[in-house]
Biopython code that builds the backbone (N, CA, C, O; Angstrom):
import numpy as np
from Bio.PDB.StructureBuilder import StructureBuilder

atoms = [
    (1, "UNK", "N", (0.827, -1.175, 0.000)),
    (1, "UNK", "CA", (0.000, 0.000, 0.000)),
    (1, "UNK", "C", (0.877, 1.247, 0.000)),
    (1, "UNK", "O", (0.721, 2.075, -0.897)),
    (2, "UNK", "N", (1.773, 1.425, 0.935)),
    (2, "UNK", "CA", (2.803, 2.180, 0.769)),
    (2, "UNK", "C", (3.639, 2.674, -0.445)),
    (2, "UNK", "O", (4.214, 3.762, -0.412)),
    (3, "UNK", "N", (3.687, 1.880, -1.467)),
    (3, "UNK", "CA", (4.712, 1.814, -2.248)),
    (3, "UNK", "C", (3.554, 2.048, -3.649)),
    (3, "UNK", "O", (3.992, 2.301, -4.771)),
    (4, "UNK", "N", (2.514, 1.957, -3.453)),
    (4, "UNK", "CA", (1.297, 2.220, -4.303)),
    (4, "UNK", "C", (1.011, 4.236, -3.942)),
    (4, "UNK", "O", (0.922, 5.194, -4.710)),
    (5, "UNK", "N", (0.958, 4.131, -2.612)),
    (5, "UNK", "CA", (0.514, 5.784, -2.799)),
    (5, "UNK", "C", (1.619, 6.890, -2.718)),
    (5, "UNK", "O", (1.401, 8.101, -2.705)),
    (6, "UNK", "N", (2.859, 6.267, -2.666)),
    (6, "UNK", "CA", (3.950, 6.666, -2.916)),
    (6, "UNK", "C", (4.481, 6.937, -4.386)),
    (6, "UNK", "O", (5.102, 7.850, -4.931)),
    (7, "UNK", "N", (3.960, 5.742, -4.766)),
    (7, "UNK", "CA", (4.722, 5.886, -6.495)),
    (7, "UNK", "C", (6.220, 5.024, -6.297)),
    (7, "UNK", "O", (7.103, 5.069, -7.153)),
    (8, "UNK", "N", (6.338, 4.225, -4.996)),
    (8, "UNK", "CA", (7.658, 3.564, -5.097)),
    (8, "UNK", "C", (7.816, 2.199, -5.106)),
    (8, "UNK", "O", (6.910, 1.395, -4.887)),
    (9, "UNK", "N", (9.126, 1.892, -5.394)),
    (9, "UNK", "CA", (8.761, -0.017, -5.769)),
    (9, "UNK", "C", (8.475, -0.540, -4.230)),
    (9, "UNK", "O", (8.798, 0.313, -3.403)),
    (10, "UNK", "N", (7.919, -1.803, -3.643)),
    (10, "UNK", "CA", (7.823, -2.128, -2.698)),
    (10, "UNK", "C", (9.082, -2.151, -1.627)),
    (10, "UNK", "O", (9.098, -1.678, -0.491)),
    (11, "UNK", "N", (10.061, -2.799, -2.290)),
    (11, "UNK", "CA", (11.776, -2.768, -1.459)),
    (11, "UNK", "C", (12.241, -1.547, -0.563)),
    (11, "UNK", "O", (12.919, -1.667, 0.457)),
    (12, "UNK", "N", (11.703, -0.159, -1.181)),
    (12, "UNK", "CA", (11.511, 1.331, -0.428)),
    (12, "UNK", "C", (11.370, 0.594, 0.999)),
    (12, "UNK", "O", (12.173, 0.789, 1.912)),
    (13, "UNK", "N", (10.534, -0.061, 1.070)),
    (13, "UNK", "CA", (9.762, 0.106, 2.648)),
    (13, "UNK", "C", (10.135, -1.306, 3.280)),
    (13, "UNK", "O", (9.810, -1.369, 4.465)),
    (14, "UNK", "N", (10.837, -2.643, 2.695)),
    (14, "UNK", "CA", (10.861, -4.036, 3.309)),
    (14, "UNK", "C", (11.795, -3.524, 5.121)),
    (14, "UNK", "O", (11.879, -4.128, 6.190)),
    (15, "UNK", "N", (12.135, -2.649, 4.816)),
    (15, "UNK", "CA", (12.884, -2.337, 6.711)),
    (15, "UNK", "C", (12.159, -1.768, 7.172)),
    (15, "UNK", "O", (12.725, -1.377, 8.193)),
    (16, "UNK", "N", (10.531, -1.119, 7.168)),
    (16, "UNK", "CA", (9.698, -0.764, 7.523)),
    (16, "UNK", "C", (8.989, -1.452, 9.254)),
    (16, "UNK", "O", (8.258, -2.442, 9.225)),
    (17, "UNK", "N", (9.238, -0.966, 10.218)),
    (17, "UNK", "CA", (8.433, -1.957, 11.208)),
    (17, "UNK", "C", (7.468, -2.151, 10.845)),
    (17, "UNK", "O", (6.759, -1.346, 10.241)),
    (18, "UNK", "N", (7.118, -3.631, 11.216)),
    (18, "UNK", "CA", (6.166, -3.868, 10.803)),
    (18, "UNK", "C", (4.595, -3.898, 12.342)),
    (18, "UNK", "O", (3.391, -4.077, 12.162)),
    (19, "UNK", "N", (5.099, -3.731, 13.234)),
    (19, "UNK", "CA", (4.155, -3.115, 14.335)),
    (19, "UNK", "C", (3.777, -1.861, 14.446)),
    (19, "UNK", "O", (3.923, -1.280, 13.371)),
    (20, "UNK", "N", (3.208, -0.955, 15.570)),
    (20, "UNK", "CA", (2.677, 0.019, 15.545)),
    (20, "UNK", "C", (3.333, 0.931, 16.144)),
    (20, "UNK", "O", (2.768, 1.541, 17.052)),
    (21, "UNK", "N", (4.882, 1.296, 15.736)),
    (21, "UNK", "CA", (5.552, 1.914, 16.569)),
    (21, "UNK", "C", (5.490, 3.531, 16.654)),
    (21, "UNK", "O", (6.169, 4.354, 17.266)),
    (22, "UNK", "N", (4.331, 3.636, 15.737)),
    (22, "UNK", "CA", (4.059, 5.229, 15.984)),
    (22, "UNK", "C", (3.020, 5.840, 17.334)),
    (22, "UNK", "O", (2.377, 6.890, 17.320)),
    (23, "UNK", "N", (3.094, 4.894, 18.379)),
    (23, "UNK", "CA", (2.171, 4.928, 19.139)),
    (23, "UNK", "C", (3.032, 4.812, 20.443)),
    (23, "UNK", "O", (2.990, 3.711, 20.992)),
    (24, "UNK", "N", (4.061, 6.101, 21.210)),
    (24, "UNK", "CA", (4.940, 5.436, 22.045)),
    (24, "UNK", "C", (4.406, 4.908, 23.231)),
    (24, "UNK", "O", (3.245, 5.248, 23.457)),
    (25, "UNK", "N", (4.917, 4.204, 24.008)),
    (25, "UNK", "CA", (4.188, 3.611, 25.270)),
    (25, "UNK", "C", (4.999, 4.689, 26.090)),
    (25, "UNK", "O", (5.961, 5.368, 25.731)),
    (26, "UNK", "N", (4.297, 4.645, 27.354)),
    (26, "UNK", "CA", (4.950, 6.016, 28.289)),
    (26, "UNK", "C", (4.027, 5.028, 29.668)),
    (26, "UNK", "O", (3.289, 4.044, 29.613)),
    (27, "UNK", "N", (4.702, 6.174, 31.200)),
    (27, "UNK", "CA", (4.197, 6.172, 32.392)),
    (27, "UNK", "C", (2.467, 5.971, 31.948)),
    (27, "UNK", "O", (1.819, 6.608, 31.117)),
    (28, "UNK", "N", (2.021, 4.799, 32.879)),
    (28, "UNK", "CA", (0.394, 4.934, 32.876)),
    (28, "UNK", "C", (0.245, 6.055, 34.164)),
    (28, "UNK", "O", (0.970, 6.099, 35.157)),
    (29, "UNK", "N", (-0.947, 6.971, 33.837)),
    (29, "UNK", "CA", (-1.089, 8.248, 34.716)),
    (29, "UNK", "C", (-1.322, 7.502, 36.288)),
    (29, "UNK", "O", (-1.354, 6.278, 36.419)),
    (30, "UNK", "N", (-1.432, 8.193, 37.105)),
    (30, "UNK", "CA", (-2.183, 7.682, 38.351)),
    (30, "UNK", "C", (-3.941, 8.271, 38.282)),
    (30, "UNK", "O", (-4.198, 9.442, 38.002)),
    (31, "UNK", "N", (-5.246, 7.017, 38.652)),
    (31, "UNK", "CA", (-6.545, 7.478, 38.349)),
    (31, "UNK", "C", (-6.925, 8.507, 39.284)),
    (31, "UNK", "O", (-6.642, 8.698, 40.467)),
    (32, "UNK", "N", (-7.671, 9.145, 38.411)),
    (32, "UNK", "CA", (-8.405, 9.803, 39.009)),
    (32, "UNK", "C", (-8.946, 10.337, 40.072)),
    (32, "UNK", "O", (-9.643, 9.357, 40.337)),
    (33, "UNK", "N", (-9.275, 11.299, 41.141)),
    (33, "UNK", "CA", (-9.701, 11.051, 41.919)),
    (33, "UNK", "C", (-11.950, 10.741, 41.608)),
    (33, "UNK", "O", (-12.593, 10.872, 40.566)),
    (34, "UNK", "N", (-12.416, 10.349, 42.968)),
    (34, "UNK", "CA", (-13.820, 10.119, 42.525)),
    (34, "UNK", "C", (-14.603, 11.472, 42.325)),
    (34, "UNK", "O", (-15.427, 11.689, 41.437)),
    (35, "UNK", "N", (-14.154, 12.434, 43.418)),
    (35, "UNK", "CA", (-14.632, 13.625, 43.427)),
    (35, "UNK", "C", (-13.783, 14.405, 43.407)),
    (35, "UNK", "O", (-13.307, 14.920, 44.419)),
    (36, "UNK", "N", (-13.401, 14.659, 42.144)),
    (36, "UNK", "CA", (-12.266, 16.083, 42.565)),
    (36, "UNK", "C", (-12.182, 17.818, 42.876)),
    (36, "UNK", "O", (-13.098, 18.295, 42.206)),
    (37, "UNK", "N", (-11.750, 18.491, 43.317)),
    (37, "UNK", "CA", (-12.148, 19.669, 43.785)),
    (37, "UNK", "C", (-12.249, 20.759, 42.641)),
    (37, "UNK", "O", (-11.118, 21.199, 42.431)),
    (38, "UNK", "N", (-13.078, 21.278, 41.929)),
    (38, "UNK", "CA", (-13.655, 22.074, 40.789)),
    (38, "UNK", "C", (-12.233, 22.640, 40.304)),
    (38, "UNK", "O", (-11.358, 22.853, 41.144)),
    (39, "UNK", "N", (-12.003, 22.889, 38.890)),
    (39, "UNK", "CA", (-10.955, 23.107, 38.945)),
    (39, "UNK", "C", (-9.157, 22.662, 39.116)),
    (39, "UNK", "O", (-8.200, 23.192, 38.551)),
    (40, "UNK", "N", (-9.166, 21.614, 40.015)),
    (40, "UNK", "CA", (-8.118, 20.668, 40.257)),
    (40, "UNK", "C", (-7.595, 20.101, 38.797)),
    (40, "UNK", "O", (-6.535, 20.530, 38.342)),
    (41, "UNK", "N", (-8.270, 19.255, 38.177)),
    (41, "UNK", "CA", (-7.635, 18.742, 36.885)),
    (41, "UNK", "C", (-7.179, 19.550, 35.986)),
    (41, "UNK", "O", (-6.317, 19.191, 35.183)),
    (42, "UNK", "N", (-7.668, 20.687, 35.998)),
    (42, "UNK", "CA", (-6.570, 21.482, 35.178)),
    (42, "UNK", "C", (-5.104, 22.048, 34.917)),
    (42, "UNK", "O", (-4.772, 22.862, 34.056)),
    (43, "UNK", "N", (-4.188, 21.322, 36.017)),
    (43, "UNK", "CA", (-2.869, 21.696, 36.705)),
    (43, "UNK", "C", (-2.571, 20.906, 35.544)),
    (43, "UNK", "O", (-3.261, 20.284, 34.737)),
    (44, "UNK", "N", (-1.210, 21.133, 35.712)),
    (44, "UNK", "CA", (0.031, 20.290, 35.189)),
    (44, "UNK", "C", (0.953, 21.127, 33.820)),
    (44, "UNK", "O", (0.545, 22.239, 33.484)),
    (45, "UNK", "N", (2.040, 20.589, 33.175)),
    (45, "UNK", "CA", (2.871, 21.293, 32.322)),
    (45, "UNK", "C", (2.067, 21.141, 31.260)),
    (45, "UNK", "O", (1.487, 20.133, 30.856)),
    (46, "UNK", "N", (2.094, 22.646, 30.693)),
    (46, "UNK", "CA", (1.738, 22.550, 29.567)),
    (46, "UNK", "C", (2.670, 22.919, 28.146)),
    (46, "UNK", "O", (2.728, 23.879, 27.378)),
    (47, "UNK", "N", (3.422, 21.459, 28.275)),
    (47, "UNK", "CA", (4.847, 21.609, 27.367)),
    (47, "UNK", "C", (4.768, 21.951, 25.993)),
    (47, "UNK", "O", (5.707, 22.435, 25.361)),
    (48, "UNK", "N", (3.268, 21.612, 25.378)),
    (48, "UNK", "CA", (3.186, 21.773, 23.752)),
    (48, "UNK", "C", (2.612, 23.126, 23.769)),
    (48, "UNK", "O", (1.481, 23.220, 24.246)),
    (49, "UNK", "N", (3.119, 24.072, 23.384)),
    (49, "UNK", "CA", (2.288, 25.411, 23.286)),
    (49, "UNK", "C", (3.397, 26.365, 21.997)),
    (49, "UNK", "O", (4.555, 26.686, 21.730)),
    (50, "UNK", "N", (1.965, 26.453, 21.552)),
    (50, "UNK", "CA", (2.402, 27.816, 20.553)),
    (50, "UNK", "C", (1.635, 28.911, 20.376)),
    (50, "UNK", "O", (0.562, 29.016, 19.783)),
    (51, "UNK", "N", (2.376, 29.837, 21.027)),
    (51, "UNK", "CA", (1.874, 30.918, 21.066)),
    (51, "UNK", "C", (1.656, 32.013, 20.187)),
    (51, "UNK", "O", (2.530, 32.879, 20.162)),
    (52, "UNK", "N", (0.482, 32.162, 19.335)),
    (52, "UNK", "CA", (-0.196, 32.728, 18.393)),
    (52, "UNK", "C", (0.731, 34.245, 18.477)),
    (52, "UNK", "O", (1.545, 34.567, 17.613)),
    (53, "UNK", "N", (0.416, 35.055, 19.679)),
    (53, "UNK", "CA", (0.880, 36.411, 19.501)),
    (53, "UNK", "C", (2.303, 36.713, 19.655)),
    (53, "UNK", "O", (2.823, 37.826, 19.726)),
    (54, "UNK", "N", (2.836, 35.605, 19.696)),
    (54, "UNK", "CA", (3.926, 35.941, 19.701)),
    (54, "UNK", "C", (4.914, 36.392, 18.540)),
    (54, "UNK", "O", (5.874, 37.162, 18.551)),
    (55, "UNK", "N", (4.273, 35.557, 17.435)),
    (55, "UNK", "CA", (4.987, 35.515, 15.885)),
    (55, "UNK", "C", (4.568, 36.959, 15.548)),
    (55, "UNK", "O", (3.505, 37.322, 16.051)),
    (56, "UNK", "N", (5.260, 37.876, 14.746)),
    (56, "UNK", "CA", (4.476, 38.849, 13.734)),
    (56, "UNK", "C", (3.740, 38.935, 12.964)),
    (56, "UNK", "O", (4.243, 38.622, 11.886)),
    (57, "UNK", "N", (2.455, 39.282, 12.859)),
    (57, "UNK", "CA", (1.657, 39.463, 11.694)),
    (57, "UNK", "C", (2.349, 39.908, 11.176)),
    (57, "UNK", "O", (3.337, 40.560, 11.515)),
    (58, "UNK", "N", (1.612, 39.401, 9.453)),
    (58, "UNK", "CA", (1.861, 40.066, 7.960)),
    (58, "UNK", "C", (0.571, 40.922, 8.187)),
    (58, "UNK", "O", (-0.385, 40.468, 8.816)),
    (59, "UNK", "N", (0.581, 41.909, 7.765)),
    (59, "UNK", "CA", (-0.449, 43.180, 7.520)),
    (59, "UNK", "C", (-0.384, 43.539, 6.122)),
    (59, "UNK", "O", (0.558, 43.764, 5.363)),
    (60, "UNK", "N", (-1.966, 43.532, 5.952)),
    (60, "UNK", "CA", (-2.681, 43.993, 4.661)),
    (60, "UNK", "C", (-3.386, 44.897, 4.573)),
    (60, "UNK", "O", (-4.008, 44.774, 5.628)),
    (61, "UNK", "N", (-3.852, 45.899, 4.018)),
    (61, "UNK", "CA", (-5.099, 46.656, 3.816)),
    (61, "UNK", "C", (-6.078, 47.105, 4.988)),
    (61, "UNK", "O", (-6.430, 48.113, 5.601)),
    (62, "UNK", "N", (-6.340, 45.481, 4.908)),
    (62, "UNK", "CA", (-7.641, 45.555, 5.417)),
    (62, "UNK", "C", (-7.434, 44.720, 6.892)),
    (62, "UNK", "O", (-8.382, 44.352, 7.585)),
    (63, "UNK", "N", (-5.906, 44.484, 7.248)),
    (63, "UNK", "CA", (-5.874, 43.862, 8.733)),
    (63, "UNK", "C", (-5.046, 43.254, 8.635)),
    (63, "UNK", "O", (-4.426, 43.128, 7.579)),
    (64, "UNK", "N", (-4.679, 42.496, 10.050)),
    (64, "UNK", "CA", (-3.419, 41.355, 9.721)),
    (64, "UNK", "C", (-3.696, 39.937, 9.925)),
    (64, "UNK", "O", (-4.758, 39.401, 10.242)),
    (65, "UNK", "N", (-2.650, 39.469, 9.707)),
    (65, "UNK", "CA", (-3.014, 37.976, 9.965)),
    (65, "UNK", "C", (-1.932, 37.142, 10.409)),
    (65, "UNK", "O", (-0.795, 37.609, 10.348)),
    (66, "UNK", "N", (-2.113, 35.966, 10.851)),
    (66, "UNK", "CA", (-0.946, 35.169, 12.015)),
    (66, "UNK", "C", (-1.308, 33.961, 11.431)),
    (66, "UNK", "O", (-2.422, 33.563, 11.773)),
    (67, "UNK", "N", (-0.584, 33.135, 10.507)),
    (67, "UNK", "CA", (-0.732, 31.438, 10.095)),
    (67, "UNK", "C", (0.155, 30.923, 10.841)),
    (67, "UNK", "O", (1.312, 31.342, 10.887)),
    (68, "UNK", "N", (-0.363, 29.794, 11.624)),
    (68, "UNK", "CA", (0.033, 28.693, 12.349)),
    (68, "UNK", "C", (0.350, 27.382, 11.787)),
    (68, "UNK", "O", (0.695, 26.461, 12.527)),
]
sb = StructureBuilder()
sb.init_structure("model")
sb.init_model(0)
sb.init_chain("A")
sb.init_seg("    ")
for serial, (resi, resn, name, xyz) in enumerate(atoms, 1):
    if name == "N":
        sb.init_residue(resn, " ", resi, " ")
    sb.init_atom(name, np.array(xyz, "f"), 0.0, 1.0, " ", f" {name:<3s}", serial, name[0])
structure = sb.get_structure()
């Protein structure tokens, strides 16, 4: 299938894993609590962030704009 929507001969891909290794395994979290205090689950790092205002708009005419 690979080598079909690629446009390449099959051999491209024979070192290919053949499991699901795009799926990493990591720490299982600790559950839940039953009742937690309003607000509480929202803590923790929030390591993936991109921050929109930070980049410079391009400005046009009629306003600017920020592509992400």
């Amino acid at each position: 299938m690979l080598a079909r929507n690629f446009g390449l001969t099959a051999s491209t891909f024979k070192n290919f894993p053949k499991s699901e290794v795009y799926i990493a395994k990591g720490p299982v979290p600790q559950p839940l609590p039953d009742n937690p205090k309003p607000g509480s689950l929202n803590e923790g790092a929030l390591t993936h962030r991109y921050r929109l205002l930070a980049q410079a708009p391009t400005a046009f005419p009629g306003g600017t704009m920020r592509i992400a």
